[in-house]
C-alpha positions in Angstrom: 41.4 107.2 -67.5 40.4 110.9 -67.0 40.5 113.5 -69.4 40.5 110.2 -72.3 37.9 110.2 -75.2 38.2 106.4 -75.6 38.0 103.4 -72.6 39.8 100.5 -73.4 38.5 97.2 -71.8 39.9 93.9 -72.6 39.5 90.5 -71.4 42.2 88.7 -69.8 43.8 86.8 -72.9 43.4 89.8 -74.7 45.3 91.8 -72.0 48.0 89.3 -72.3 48.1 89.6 -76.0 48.5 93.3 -75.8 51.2 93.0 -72.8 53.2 90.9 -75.3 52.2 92.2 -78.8 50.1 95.1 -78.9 46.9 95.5 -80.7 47.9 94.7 -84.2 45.8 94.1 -87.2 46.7 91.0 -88.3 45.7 89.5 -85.0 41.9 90.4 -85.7 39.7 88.1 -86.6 36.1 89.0 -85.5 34.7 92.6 -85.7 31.0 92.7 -83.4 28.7 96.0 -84.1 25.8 96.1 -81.8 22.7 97.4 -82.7 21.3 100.3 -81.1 19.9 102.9 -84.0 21.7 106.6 -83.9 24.6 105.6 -81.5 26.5 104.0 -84.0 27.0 106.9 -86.0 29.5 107.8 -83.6 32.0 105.3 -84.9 31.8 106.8 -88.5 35.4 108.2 -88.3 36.8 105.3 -86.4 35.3 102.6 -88.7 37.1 104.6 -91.6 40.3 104.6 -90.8 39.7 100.8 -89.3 37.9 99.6 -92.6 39.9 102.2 -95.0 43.5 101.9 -94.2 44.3 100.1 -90.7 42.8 96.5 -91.3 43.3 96.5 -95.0 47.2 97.0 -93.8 47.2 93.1 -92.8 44.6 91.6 -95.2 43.0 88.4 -94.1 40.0 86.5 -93.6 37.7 88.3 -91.0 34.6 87.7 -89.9 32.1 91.0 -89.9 29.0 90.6 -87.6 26.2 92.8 -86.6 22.8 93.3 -85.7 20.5 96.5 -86.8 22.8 99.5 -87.7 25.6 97.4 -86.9 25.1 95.0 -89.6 24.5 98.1 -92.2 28.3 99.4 -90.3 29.7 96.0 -91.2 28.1 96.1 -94.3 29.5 99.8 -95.4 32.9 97.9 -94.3 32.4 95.4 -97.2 32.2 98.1 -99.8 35.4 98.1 -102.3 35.4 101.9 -101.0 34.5 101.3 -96.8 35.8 105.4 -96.1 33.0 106.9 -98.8 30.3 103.8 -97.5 30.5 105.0 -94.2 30.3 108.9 -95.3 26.9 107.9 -97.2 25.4 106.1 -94.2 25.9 108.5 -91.9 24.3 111.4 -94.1 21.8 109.2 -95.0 21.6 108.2 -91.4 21.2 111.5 -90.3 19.0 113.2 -92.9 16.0 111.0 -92.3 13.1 112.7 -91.3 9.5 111.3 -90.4 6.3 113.3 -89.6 4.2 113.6 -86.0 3.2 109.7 -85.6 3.9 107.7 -88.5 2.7 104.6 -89.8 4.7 101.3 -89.7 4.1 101.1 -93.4 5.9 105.0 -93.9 9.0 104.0 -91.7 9.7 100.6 -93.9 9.1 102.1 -96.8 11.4 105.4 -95.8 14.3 102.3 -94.5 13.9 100.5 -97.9 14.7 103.9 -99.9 17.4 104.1 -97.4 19.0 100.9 -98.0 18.5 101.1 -101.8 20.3 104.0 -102.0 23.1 102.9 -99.4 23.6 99.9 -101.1 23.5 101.4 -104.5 23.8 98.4 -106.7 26.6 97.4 -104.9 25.3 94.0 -103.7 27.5 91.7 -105.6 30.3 93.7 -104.4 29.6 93.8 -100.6 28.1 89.7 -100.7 32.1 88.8 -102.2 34.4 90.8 -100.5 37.8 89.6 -100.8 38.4 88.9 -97.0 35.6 90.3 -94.8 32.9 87.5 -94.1 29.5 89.6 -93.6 27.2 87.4 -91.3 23.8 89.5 -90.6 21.6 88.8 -87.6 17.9 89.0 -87.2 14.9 87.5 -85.4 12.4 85.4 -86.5 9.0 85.0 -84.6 7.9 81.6 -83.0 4.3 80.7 -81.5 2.0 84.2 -81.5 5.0 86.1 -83.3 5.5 83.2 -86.2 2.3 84.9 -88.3 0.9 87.8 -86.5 -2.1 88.9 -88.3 -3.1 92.4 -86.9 -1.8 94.2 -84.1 -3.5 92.7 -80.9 -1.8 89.1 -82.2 1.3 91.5 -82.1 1.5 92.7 -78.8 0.0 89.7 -77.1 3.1 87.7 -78.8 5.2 90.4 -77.6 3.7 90.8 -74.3 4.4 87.3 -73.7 8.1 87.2 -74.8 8.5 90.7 -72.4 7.3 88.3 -69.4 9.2 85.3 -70.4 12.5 87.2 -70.9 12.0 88.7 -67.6 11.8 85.4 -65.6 14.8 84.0 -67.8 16.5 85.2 -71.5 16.2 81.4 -72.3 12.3 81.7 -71.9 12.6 84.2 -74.9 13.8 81.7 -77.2 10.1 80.5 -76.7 8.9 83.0 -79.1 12.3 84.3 -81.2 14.4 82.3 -82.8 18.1 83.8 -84.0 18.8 83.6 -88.1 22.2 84.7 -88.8 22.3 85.2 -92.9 26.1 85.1 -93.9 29.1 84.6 -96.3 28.6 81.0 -96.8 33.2 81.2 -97.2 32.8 81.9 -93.3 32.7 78.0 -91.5 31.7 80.5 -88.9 32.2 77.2 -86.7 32.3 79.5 -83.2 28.4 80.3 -84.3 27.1 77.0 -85.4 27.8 74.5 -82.5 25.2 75.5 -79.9 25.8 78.0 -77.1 22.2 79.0 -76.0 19.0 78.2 -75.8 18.0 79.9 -79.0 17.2 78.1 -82.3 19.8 79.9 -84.3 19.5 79.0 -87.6 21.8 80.0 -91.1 21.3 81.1 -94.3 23.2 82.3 -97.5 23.9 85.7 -97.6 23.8 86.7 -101.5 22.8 89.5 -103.6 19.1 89.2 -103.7 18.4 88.8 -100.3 21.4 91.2 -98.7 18.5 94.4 -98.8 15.5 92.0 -97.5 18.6 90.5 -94.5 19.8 94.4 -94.0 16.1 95.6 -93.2 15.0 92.4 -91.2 18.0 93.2 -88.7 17.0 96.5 -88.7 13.0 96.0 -88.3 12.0 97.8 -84.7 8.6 96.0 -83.8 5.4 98.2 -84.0 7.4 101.0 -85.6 8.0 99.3 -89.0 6.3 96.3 -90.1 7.9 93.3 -89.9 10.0 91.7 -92.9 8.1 88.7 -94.4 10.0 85.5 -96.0 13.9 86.5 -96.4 15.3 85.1 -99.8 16.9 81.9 -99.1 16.5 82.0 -95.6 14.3 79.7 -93.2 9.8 81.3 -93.9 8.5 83.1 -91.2 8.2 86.8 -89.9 11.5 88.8 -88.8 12.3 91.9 -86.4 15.1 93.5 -85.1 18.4 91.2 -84.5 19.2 93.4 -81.5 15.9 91.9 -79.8 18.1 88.4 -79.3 21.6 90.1 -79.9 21.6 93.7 -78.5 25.2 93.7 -77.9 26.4 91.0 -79.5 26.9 88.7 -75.9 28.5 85.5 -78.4 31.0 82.6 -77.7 34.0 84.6 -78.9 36.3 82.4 -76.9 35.6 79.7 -79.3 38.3 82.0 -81.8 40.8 82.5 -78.9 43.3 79.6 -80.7 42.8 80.9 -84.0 46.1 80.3 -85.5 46.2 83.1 -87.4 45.2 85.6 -84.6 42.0 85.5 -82.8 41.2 88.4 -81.0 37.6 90.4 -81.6 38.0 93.9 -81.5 34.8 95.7 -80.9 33.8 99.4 -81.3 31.2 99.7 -78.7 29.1 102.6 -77.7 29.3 101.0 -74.0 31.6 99.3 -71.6 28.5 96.9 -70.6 27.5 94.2 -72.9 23.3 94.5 -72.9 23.0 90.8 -74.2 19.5 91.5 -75.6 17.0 94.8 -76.3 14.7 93.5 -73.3 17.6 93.1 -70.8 18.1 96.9 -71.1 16.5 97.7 -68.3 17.5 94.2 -66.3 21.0 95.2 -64.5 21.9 92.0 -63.3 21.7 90.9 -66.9 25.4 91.9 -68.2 27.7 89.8 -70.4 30.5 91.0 -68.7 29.8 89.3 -65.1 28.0 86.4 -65.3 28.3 82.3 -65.9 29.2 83.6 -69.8 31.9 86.3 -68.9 34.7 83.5 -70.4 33.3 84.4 -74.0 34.7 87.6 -73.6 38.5 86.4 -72.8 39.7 87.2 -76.3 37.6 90.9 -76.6 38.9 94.1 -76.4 36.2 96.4 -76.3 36.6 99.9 -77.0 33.9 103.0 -75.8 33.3 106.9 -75.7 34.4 107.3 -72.3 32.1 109.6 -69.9 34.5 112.3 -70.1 33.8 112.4 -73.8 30.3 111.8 -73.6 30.3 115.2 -71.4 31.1 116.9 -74.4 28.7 116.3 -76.9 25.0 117.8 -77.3 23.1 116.9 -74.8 25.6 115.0 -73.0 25.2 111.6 -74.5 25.3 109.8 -78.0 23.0 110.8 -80.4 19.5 108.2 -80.3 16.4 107.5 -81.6 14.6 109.4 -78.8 15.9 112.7 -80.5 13.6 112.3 -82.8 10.8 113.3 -80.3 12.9 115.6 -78.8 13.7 117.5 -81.5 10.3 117.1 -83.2 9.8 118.9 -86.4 13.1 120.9 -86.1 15.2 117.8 -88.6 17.6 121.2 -89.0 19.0 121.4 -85.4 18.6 117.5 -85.0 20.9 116.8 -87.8 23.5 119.2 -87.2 24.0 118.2 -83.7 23.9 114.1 -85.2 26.8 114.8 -87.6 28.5 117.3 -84.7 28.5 114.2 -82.6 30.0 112.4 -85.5 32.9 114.8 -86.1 33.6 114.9 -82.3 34.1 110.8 -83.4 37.3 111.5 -84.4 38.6 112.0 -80.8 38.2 108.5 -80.7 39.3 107.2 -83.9 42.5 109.0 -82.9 42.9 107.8 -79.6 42.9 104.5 -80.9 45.4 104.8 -83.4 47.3 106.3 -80.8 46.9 102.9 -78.7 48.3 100.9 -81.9 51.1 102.8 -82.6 52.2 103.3 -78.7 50.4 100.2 -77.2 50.1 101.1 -73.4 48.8 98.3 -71.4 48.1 100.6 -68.3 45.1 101.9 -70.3 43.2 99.2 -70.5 40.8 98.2 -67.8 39.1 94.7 -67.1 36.0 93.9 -69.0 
């Protein structure tokens, strides 16, 4: 793998797939985008020519699923133009600026702005796209974090869920509960019979509550205040989707007989699948190993190698702590965000590449 931008990783049916087919497009039926703020800006280029010309190439029914700044990638997909979407993201993306220290109420308001002018009116359009299911996650508090009131209620809540998730992620689902709002076309059946010990629970995803559902998966506890009472989705208070679904650790297997093709490709930012924002810094808490590695059979999971990674500023992907580092200097910052974003199209390339000339010796285990 030297020298590569792009690892390839695939589970064993996938492998077998490729081995006998390739990676083709009409074989795609779920596309995962985890959350994880700046770092999905690297994809820009690759999402284009995925959403703009490759996946359009074998149109079908495909189901679209993110959490945080993946559900706003899936949902710059769902545009009727995905290549200029996912331009106007990332410059939005990347032009954001914020003073020393600012309130919860100046970052929401600054994301709503954001959204408004990402989405642009386009709600109707991106809600009834003619073959991409949208399904949006956030998380919705339970117990302290169903109504907090002021801040100490906060971060007792959150205090507790930190201690629960360490003994077990199941203890979480004590005080978050999973809402995924979606394209009511999607049966979305892989989702809906239970898998874990969350509560997950569904809405309708539809043009009055697709800003309200884009922000909630979005919302990062204590830096933005939390979204309040989601149109059409269950009351309560909602955060961050990546809190419950960092990387997007789902039952994928569950599409592995799709007769039309059931493979989940999925742009990630990492070979390791983080199954929840608090198991960051757990280890022994991967996707990829574990008594739920057989959801990832069908996956094929594609990621900025290190060699690449060795070549951009800094020597990783751009992320939200370059905000700090950078501090007032939004100049230098965004220059080196959309250099990082250029240097995308290594991969985006490499990928192509691996469709048109489908080399199975690439692609490691997940």
């Amino acid at each position: 793998m030297t020298g590569h931008a792009l690892s390839i990783h695939a589970g064993p049916k996938a492998l077998a797939h490729i081995r006998e087919h390739g990676l083709r497009a009409r074989d795609i039926a779920i596309v995962p985008a985890a959350a994880g703020g700046p770092k999905g800006l690297i994809f820009q280029k690759m999402d284009q020519w995925m959403f703009g010309s490759w996946l359009p190439s074998a149109p079908r029914e495909r189901t679209l699923i993110g959490a945080s700044i993946g559900a706003w990638r899936m949902a710059a997909a769902c545009h009727a133009d995905p290549v200029d979407a996912f331009e106007r993201l990332g410059d939005l993306y990347c032009e954001q600026t914020y003073p020393h220290r600012p309130t919860a109420r100046y970052v929401t308001e600054s994301c709503e702005r954001f959204l408004a002018e990402f989405i642009g009116g386009r709600e109707k359009q991106i809600t009834s796209h003619p073959y991409h299911r949208l399904q949006i996650l956030a998380s919705r508090g339970r117990r302290l974090l169903k109504a907090p009131r002021g801040n100490i209620s906060l971060t007792a809540g959150f205090g507790l869920a930190v201690i629960g998730n360490l003994a077990s992620r199941s203890q979480l689902a004590n005080h978050l509960a999973r809402v995924v709002i979606g394209d009511e076309r999607d049966p979305a059946f892989w989702l809906k019979a239970k898998f874990d010990a969350f509560d997950t629970q569904f809405a309708p995803l539809t043009p009055d509550n697709l800003a309200g559902a884009l922000l909630a998966s979005g919302t990062l506890p204590f830096t933005m205040e939390p979204v309040r009472d989601i149109a059409k989705a269950p009351p309560g208070t909602y955060w961050d989707g990546g809190l419950i679904d960092y990387h997007l650790a789902l039952p994928y297997s569950r599409v592995a007989g799709n007769p039309e093709g059931g493979l989940v490709l999925y742009p990630h930012f990492s070979d390791q699948i983080v199954p929840g924002w608090l198991d960051k810094s757990l280890p022994w808490r991967r996707a990829n190993f574990g008594r739920n590695s057989d959801w990832l059979t069908n996956v094929v999971v594609v990621s900025p190698s290190q060699t690449f990674l060795q070549t951009l500023s800094r020597s990783k992907l751009p992320d939200r702590k370059d905000f700090l580092y950078y501090g007032a200097n939004n100049a230098f910052r965004i220059l080196n965000w959309k250099l990082a974003i250029g240097e995308g199209e290594r991969l985006r390339d490499e990928l192509a590449e691996f469709v048109a000339n489908p080399s199975p010796d690439r692609v490691q285990a997940i």
